[in-house]
N, C-alpha and C positions, 0 to 999 in steps of 0.2 A: 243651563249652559250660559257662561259669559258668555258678554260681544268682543272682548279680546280674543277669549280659546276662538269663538267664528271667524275673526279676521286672521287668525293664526294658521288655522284650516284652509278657507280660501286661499292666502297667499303661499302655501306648500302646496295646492294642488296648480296654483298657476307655475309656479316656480317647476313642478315634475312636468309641466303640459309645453312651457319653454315659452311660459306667456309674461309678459310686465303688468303689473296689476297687483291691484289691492281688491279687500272688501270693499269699501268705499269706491273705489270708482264705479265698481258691478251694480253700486247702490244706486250711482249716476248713471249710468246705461240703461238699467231697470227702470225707472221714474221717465228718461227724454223717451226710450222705445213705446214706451205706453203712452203718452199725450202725442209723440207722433204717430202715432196707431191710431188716434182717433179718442184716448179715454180722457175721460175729464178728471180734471184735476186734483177734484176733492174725491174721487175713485181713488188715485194713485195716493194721495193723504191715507186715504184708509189701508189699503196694501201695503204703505210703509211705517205703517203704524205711526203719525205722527198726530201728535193733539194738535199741534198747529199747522196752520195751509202756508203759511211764513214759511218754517220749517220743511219743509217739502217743497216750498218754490225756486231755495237754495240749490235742490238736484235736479230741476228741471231747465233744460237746455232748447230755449225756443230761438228757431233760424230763420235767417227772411222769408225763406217760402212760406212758413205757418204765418207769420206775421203778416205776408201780402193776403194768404187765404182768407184770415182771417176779417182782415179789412173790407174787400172782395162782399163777405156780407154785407155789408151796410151801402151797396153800392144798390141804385133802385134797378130793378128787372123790370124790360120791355113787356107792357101786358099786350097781350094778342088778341 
């Protein structure tokens, strides 16, 4: 199967559902839903089949909450 006929397909079944969208944006909701789930990033690389983590970094959507999380680790934790 093309990746044309697939975006052709998504976009008529958005269009019957009364949704705005493409293949590609679903490809960018699929990739930020799963690193905000918790999956890392070279997982989602593989899921979207890309050889490059470059190429995958393009549809990943990180917002200040992941970003302060993230930091948040490197902060030291009170030992008891």
């Amino acid at each position: 199967m093309k990746a044309k006929t697939v975006g052709t397909v998504i976009s008529r079944a958005f269009n019957r559902a009364g949704v705005r969208g493409s293949a590609h944006q679903l490809r960018h909701y699929f990739a930020t839903s799963l690193l905000r789930a918790g999956a890392d990033s070279r997982v989602v690389q593989t899921l979207m089949r890309h050889e490059s983590l470059a190429t995958t970094g393009r549809y990943l959507g990180v917002d200040d909450a992941q970003q302060r999380a993230a930091l948040n680790l490197l902060q030291p934790r009170p030992t008891v």
